[in-house]
C-alpha positions as CSV (number, residue, x, y, z in Angstrom):
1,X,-0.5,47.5,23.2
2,X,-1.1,44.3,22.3
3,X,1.5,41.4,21.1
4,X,0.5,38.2,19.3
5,X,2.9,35.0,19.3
6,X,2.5,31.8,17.4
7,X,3.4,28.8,17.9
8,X,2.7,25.1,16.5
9,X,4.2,25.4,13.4
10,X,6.3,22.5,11.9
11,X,6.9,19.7,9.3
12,X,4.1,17.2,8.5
13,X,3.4,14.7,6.0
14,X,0.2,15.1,3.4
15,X,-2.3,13.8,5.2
16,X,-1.2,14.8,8.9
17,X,-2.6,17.7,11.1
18,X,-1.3,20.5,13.0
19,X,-2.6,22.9,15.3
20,X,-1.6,26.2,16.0
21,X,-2.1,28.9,18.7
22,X,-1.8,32.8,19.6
23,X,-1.6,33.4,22.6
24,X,-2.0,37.5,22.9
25,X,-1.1,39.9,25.7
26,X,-0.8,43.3,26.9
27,X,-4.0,45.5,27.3
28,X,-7.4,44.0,25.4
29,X,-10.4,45.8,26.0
30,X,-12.1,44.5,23.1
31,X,-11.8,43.3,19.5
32,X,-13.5,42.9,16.5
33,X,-12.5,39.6,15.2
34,X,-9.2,37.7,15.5
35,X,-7.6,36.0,12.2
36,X,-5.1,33.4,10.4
37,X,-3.3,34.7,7.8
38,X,-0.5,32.5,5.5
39,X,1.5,33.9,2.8
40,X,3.8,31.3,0.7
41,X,6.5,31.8,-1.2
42,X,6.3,33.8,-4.0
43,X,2.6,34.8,-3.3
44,X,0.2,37.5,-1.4
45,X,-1.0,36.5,2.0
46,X,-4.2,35.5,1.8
47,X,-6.6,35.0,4.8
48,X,-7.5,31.9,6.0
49,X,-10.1,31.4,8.6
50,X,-11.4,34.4,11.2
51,X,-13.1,34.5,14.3
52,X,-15.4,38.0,15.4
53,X,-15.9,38.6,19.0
54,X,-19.2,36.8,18.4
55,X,-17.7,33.8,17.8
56,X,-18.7,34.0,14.5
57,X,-16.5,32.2,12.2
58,X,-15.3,32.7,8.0
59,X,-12.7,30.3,6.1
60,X,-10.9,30.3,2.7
61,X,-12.4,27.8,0.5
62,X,-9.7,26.3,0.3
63,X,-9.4,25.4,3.7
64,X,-13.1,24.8,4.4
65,X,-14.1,20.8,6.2
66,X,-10.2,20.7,6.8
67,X,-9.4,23.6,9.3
68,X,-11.3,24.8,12.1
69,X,-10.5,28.3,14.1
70,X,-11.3,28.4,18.1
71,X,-10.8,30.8,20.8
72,X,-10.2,30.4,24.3
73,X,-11.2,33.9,25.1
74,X,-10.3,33.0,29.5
75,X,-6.6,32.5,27.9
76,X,-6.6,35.2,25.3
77,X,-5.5,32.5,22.9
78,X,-6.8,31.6,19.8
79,X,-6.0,28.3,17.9
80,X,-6.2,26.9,14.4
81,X,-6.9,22.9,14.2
82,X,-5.2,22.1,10.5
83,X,-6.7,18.3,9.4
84,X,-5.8,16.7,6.4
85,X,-2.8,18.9,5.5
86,X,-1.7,19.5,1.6
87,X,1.4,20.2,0.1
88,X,-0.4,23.7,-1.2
89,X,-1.0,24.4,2.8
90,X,2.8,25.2,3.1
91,X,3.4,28.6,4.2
92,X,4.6,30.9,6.9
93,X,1.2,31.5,9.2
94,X,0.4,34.6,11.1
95,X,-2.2,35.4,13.6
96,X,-3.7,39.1,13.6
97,X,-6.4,40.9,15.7
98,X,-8.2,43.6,14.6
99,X,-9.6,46.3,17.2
100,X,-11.0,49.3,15.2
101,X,-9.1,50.5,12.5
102,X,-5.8,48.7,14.4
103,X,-4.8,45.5,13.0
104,X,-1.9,43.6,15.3
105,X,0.1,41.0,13.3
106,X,2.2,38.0,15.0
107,X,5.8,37.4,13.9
108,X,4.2,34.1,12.0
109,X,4.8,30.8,12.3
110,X,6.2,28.2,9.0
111,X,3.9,25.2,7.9
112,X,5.9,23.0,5.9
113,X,3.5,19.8,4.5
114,X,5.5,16.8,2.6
115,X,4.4,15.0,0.2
């Protein structure tokens, strides 16, 4: 089984940048594609960037120039390099991995940006 855990997460000013991680364990044979996820207050969680096993890479629009998703696959971590942070980026952000028909979700880690 595999476990996810974030980290990263914190208080920035509009403007600033932030990078989180996911670091996952337990038994990974494969995957499909590994993702970041935020959900604010008040809203559905909406996807945000995704990486397949191919190291093929998708964002949200609204996140496109600013964010960039990696992965470290020698660590099993993942990361998510946040530039130029907004006030609408604010949100609790969770990591998932997706192996078949198995999506694994992290416990999520909160973005809060200032303005």
């Amino acid at each position: 089984q595999v476990q996810l855990v974030e980290s990263g997460g914190g208080l920035v000013q509009a403007g600033g940048s932030l990078r989180l991680s996911c670091a996952a364990s337990g038994v990974i044979f494969s995957y499909n594609d590994m993702g970041w996820y935020r959900q604010a207050p008040g809203k559905q969680r909406e996807l945000v960037a995704s990486i397949t096993s191919g190291d093929n890479t998708n964002y949200a629009n609204s996140v496109k120039g600013r964010f960039t998703i990696s992965g470290d696959s020698a660590k099993f971590t993942m990361y998510l390099q946040m530039n130029n942070l907004k006030p609408e980026d604010t949100a609790v952000y969770y990591c998932t991995v997706r192996q078949g028909a198995l999506t694994t979700w992290g416990q999520g880690t909160q973005v809060t940006v200032s303005s």
